[in-house]
C-alpha positions in Angstrom: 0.0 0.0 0.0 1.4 3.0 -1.3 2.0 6.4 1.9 0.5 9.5 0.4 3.2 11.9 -0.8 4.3 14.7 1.8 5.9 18.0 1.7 8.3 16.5 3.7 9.0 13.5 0.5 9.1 15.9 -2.3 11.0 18.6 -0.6 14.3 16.9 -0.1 13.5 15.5 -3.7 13.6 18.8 -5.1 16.7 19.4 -3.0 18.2 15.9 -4.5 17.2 17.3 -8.1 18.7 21.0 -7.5 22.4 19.1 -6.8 23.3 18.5 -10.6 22.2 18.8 -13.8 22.9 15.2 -14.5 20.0 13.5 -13.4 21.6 9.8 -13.9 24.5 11.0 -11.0 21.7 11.1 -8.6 18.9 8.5 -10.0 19.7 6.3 -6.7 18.9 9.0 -4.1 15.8 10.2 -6.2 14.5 6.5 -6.1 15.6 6.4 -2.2 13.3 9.0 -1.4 10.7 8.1 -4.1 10.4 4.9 -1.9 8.8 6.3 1.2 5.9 7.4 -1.1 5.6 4.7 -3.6 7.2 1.7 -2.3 9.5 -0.1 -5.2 12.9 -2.1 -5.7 14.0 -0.1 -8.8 12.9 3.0 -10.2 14.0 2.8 -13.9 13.8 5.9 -17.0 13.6 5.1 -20.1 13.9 7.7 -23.2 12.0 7.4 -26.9 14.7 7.2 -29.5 13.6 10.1 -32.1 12.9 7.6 -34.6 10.1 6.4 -32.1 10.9 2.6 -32.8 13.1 2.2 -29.8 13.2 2.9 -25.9 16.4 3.4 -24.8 17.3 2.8 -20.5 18.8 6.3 -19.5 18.9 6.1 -15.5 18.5 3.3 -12.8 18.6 2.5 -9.4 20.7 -0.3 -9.1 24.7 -1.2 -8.5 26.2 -0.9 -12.2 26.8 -4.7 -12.8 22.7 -4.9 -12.4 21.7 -1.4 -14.2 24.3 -2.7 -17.1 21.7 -5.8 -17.4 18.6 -3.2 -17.1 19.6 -0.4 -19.1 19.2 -1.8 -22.3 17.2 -1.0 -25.7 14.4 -2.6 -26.5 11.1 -1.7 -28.4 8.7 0.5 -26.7 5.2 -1.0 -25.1 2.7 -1.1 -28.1 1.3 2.2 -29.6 -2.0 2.1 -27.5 0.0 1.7 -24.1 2.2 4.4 -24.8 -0.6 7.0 -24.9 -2.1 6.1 -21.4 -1.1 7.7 -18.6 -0.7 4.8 -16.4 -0.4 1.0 -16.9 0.0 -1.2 -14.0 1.2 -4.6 -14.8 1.3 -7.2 -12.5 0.6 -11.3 -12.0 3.5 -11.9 -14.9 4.3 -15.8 -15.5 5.5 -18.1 -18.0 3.3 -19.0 -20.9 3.5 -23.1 -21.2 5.8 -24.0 -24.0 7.3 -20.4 -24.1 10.6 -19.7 -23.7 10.2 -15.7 -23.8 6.4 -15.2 -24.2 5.2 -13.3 -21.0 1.3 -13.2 -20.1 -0.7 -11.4 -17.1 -2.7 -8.5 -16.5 -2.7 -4.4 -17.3 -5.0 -1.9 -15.8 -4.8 1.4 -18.1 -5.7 5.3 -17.1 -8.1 4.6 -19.7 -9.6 1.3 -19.4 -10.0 1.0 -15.0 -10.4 -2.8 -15.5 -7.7 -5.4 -15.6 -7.4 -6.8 -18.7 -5.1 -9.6 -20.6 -1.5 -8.3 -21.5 0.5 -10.7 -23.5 4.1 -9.6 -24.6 6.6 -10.9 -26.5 9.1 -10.7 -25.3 8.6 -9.3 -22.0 11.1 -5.9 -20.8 14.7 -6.9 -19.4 14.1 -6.5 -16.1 11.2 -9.5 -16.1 13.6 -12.3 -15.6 16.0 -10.4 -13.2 12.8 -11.1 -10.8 10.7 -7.5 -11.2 7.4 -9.6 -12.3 5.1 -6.5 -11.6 5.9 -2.2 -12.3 4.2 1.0 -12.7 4.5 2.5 -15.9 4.0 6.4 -16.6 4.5 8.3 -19.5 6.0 10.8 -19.3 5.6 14.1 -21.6 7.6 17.5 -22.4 5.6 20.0 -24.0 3.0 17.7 -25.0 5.4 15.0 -27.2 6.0 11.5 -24.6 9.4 12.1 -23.5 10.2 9.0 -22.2 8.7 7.0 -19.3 9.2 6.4 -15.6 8.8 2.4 -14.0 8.2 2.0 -10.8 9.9 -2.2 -10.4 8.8 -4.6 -8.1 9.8 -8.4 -6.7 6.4 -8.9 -5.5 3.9 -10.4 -7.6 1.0 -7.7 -7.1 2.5 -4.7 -5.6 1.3 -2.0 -7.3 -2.8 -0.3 -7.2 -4.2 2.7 -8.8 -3.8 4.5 -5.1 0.1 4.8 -6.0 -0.5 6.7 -9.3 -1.1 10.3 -7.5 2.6 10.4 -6.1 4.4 8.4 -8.8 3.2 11.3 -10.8 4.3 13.8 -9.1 7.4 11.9 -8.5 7.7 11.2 -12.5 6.6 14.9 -13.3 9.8 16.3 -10.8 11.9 13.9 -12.8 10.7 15.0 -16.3 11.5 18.3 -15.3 15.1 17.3 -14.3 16.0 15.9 -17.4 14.3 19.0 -19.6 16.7 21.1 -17.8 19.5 18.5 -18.0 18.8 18.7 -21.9 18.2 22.5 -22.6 22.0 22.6 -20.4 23.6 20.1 -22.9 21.9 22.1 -25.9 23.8 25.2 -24.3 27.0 23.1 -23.9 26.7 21.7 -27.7 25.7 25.4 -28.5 28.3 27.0 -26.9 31.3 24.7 -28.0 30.1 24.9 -31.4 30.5 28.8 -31.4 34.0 28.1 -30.0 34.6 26.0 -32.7 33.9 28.4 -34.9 35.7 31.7 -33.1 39.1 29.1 -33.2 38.4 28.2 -37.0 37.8 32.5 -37.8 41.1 33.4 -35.8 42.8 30.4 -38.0 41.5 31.6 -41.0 42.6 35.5 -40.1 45.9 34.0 -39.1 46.9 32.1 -42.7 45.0 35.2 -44.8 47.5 37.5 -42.6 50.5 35.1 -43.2 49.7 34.4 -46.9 49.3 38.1 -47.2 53.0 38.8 -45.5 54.7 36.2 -47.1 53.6 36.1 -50.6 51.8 39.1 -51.1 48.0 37.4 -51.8 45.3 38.8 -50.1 42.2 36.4 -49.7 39.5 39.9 -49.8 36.0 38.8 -49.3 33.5 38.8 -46.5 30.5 37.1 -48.0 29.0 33.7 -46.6 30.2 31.8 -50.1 33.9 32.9 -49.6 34.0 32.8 -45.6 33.0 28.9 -46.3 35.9 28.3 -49.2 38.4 30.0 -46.6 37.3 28.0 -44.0 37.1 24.6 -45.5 40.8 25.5 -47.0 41.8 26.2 -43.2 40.7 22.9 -42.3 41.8 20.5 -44.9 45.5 22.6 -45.0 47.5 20.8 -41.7 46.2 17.3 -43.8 48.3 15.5 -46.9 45.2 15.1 -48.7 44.5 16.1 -51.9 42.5 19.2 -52.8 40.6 19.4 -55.7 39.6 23.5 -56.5 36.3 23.3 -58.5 34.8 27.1 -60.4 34.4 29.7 -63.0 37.4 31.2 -64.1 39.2 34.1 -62.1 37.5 32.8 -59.1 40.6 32.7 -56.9 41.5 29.2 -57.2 45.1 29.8 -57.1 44.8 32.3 -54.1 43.1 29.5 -52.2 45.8 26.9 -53.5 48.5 29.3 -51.9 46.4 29.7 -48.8 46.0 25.8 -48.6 50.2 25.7 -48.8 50.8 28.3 -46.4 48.5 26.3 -43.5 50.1 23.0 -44.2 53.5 21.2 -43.0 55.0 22.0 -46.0 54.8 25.7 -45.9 58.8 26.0 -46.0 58.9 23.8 -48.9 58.1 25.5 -52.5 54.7 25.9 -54.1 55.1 25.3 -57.9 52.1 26.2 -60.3 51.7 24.8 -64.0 48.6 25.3 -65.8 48.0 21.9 -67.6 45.9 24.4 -70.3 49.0 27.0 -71.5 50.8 24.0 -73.0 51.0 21.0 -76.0 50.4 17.9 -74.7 53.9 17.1 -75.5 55.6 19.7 -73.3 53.1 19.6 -70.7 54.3 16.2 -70.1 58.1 17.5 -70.4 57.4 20.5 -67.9 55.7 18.3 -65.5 57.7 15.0 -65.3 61.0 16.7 -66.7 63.3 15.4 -68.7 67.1 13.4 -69.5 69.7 14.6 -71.6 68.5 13.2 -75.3 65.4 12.3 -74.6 64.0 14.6 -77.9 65.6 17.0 -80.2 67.1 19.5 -78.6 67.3 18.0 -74.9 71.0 19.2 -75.1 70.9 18.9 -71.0 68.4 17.2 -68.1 66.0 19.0 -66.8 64.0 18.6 -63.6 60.4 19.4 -64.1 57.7 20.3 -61.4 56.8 17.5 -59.6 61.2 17.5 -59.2 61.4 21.5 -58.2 57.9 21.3 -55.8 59.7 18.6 -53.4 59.0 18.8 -50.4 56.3 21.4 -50.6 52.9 21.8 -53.2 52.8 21.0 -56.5 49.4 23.1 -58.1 47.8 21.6 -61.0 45.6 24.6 -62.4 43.0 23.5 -65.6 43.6 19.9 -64.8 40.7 19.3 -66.9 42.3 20.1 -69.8 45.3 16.9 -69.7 45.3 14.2 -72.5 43.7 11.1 -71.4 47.8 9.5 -71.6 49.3 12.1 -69.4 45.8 11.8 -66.8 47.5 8.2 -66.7 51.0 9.2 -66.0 49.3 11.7 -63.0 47.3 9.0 -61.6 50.2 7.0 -60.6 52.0 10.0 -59.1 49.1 10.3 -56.7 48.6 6.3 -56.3 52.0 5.5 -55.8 54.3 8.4 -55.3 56.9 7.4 -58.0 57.5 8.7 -61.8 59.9 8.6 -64.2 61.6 11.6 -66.4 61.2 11.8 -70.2 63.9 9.6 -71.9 64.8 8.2 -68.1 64.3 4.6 -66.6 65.6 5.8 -63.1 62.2 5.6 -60.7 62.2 9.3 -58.4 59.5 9.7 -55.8 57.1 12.3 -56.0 57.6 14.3 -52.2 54.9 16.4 -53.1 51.2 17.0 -52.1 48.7 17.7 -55.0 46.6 20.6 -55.3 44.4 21.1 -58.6 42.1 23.3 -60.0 39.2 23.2 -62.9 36.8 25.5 -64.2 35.6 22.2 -66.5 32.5 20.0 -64.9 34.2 16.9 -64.7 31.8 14.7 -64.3 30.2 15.8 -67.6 34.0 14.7 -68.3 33.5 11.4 -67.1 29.9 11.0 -68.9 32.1 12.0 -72.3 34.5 9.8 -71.5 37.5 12.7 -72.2 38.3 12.4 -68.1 39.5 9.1 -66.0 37.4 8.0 -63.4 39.7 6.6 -61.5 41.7 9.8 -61.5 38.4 11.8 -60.7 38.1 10.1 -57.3 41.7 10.3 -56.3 41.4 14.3 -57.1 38.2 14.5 -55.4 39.5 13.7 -51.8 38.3 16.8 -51.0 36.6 19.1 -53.0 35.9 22.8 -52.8 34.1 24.7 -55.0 34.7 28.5 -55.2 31.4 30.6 -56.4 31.4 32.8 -59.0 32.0 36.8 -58.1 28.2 37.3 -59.6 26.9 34.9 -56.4 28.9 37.1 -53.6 28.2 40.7 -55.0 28.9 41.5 -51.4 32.5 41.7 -51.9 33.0 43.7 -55.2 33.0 46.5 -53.4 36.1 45.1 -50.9 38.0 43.8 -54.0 37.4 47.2 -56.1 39.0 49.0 -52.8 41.8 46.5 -52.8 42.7 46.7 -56.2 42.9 50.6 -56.6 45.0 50.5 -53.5 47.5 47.6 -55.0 47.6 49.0 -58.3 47.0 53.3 -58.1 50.9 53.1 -57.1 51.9 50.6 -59.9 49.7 52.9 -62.8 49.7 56.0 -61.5 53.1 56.1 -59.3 50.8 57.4 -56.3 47.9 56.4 -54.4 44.1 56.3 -56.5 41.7 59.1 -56.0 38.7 56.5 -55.8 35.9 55.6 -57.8 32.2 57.4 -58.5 29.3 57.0 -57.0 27.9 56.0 -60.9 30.9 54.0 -61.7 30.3 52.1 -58.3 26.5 51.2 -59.1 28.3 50.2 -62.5 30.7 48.0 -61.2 28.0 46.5 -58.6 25.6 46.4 -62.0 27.7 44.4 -63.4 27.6 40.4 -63.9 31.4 40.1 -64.0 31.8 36.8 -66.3 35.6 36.5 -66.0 35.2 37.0 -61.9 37.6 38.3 -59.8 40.3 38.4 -62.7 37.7 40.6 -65.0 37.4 42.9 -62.0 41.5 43.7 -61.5 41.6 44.3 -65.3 38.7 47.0 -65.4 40.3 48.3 -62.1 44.0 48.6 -64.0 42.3 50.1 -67.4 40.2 52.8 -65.2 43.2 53.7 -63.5 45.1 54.5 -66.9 42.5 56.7 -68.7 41.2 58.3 -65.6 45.0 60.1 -65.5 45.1 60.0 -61.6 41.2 61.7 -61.5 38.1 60.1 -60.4 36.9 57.0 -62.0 33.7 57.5 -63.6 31.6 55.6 -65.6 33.6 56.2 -69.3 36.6 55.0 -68.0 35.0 51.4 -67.6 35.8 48.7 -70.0 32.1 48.1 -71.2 30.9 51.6 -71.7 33.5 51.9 -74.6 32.1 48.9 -75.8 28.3 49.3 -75.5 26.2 49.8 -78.7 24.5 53.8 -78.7 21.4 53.8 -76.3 22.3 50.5 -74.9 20.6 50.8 -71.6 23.1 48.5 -69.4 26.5 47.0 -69.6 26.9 44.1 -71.9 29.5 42.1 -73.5 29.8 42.4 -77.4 28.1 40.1 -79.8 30.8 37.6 -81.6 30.9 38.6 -85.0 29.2 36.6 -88.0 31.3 34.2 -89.4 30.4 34.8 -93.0 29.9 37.6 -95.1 26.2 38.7 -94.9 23.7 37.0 -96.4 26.7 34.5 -97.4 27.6 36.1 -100.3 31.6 36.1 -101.0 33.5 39.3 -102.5 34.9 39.2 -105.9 38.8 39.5 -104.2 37.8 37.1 -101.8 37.9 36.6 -98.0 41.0 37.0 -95.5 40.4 33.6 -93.3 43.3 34.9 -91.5 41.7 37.9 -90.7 38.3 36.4 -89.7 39.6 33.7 -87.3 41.0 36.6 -85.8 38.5 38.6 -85.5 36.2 35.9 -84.6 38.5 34.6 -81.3 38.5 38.7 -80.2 34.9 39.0 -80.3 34.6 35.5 -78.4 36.8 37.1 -75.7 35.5 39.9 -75.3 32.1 38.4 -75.0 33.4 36.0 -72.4 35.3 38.8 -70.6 38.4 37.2 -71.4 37.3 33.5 -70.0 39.3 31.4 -72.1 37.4 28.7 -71.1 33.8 30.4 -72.2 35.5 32.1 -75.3 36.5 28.2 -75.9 32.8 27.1 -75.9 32.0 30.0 -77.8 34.4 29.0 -80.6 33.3 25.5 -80.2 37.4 24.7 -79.4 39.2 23.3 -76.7 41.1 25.6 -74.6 44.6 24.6 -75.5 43.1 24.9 -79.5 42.1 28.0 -78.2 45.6 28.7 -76.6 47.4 27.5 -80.0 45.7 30.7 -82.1 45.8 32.7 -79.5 50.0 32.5 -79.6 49.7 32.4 -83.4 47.9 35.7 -83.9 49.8 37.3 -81.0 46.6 37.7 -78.5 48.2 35.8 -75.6 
């Protein structure tokens, strides 16, 4: 028969629950003076997993040996149960020829009459001799938290009379662990935001030491470019390989140096090729490096880059853009650290870690079959992808104020006078296709007609270039590439002349993207390279 509950029980049980946050650290005192108002020989809580579909053992009263045995997690009482307030079971045996079936009898808050229970299998604690308990559910906010059992070595302990204080008792205990969570939430909370002050002062720390040491400044303050700096920061003290995925004139090679500067090799060198500047044939030779006689004109060796970046970073800008043979020779560089010079047998190891860079999707790559999949994955340890300057408008204005400050000195032999108001809604107006490179160009070109004045809006590269009326900056239309209506002149047509004129137009459209201008042209960049160098536009 259950003692009704005092002042005197629940005030030292409110005194017991004020001691600590962790409600598990004083379960056995809580149960201790649970006892003089609901008589028991365990009190056991139990949490629903968020899933619902199990009910995990949080806190018990026992030595640890037993509560190891009880706390386990096993699935919650059946879906009508759990609503009720209250369910007393008790009577519990053996069903004949069961080895785990359970049978006896529940009373529900609902039902107020014993009824058959049969469950299969019964809770943990039925065969460590608790064959009757009072379950209540307990609820936070209106959701079932979790549920408090009252456990029991007699057969038939429990009546309806002990569901007054076991609530109150449950209700106290709820409340315990809903500030025990909210306090871990804080914890979690407030660690994370550590977390994050440590990775900002890291990040301010390798932009301030990139800045001093090589003279690149990582400008930029929107979300998009906080998150590249920051996922450089982290990968930077690791070996792994970076692949640098975006647009061109991003920043990709900024980042790359950034990357060097936080890792273990930042004493070593950082050596940069573009893999798109180059025939395959001395892309090969100005990667691997060669031995005396190893082609015409090899009148000495040569060490190439994976050779002068020991010991330090090797980038690989517009890897994209390798033959399908040399994506080969790279892969087993990065598989097994060895290669070979051009014209050499002599295996060297490669003492170099690996960042490279696209502005290519390779996975269309892949689709096409022009990029090796097995060469994809070992690039792709870790990827970051760096958004285009149109996506964090946010920091034109920063870069703009940092370019007239690094170059007004160069062009003008003494510090800019600054931009317009107009110029600046122009440069903001904008949709900057060649990205952060586009935007140092217009800053250099400004600087030179404005004669040391005020930038205004004339003295930006489009408004020289914008048809009469047009109403907004735009890039030039590529120019046709026949005669009109197809119709040839008598002296005939200058192919020379046209191809020319045809790759300016698709630059200037494509703001001097090579890569874009490429598409444009329907070429591939090093085609695009190849004429470039012929008709002197490089």
């Amino acid at each position: 028969m259950a003692t009704v509950a005092t002042d005197e029980t629940l005030t030292p049980l409110l005194n017991v629950l004020a001691q600590s946050l962790d409600v598990k650290e004083v379960f056995a005192q809580i149960s201790a003076l649970a006892r003089q108002t609901v008589p028991h020989d365990c009190l056991l809580f139990g949490l629903v997993a968020e899933d619902g579909e199990r009910y995990r053992v949080v806190a018990v009263s026992e030595d640890e040996a037993r509560a190891a045995l009880l706390g386990a997690s096993f699935a919650p009482p059946s879906p009508g149960l759990a609503q009720e307030d209250f369910a007393i079971f008790r009577h519990l045996r053996r069903m004949p020829g069961k080895t785990e079936g359970l049978e006896g009898t529940v009373r529900t808050a609902s039902s107020g009459v014993d009824e058959p229970f049969d469950w299969h299998p019964g809770p943990p604690w039925v065969p460590l001799g608790y064959p009757s308990w009072l379950r209540l559910t307990v609820r936070l906010r209106g959701d079932v938290l979790g549920f408090l059992n009252f456990l029991s070595h007699a057969p038939d302990q429990f009546t309806e009379a002990d569901v007054p204080p076991a609530r109150r008792i449950a209700d106290l205990v709820a409340l315990a662990f809903a500030h025990e969570r909210l306090a871990e939430e804080e914890r979690r909370r407030a660690e994370a935001q550590e977390r994050a002050v440590q990775l900002e002062r890291r990040v301010a720390g390798l932009t301030a030491a990139l800045e001093a040491a090589e003279g690149h400044r990582a400008v930029g303050a929107s979300k998009g470019w906080r998150d590249v700096l920051a996922q450089a920061t982290k990968v930077a003290p690791a070996e792994t390989t970076v692949l640098l995925t975006g647009e061109s004139g991003t920043g990709k090679e900024v980042v790359a140096h950034l990357i060097h500067r936080g890792s273990r090799r930042t004493s070593g060198p950082f050596v940069a090729l573009n893999c798109a500047a180059l025939p395959e044939a001395l892309l090969e030779s100005e990667l691997f490096g060669y031995e005396k006689g190893a082609f015409t004109g090899a009148v000495s060796a040569r060490a190439g880059r994976l050779e002068q970046a020991g010991g330090g970073t090797l980038f690989l800008d517009e890897v994209g853009e390798m033959s399908p043979a040399l994506q080969a020779k790279l892969l087993r560089v990065l598989q097994e650290r060895e290669f070979q010079r051009l014209g050499g047998t002599r295996v060297l190891k490669a003492d170099v870690r690996v960042v490279a860079a696209t502005n290519r999707d390779l996975k269309l790559a892949l689709a096409r079959g022009t990029f090796r999949e097995d060469l994809y994955y070992r690039l792709h340890v870790f990827a970051i992808h760096l958004p285009p300057l149109r996506e964090r408008p946010e920091d034109i204005l920063p870069l703009l104020e940092e370019f007239l400050k690094e170059l007004g000195p160069v062009v003008l032999g003494r510090p800019a006078a600054g931009v317009s108001r107009e110029a600046r809604e122009q440069f903001l107006a904008y949709g900057w296709p060649g990205n952060v490179r586009e935007l140092r160009n217009a800053v250099e070109r400004a600087l030179i007609l404005c004669e040391g004045g005020l930038i205004n809006p004339e003295h930006l590269p489009w408004h020289a270039e914008e048809a009469p009326g047009a109403a907004s900056p735009a890039a030039p239309a590529v120019p046709a590439a026949t005669p009109a209506g197809g119709d040839f002149p008598a002296h005939g047509v200058d192919l020379e002349a046209m191809e020319r004129t045809l790759i300016e137009g698709a630059l200037r459209r494509a703001g001097q993207n090579k890569s874009k201008a490429a598409k444009l042209l329907g070429l591939s960049r090093s085609k695009l390279y190849t004429r470039m160098e012929r008709f002197g536009l490089s």
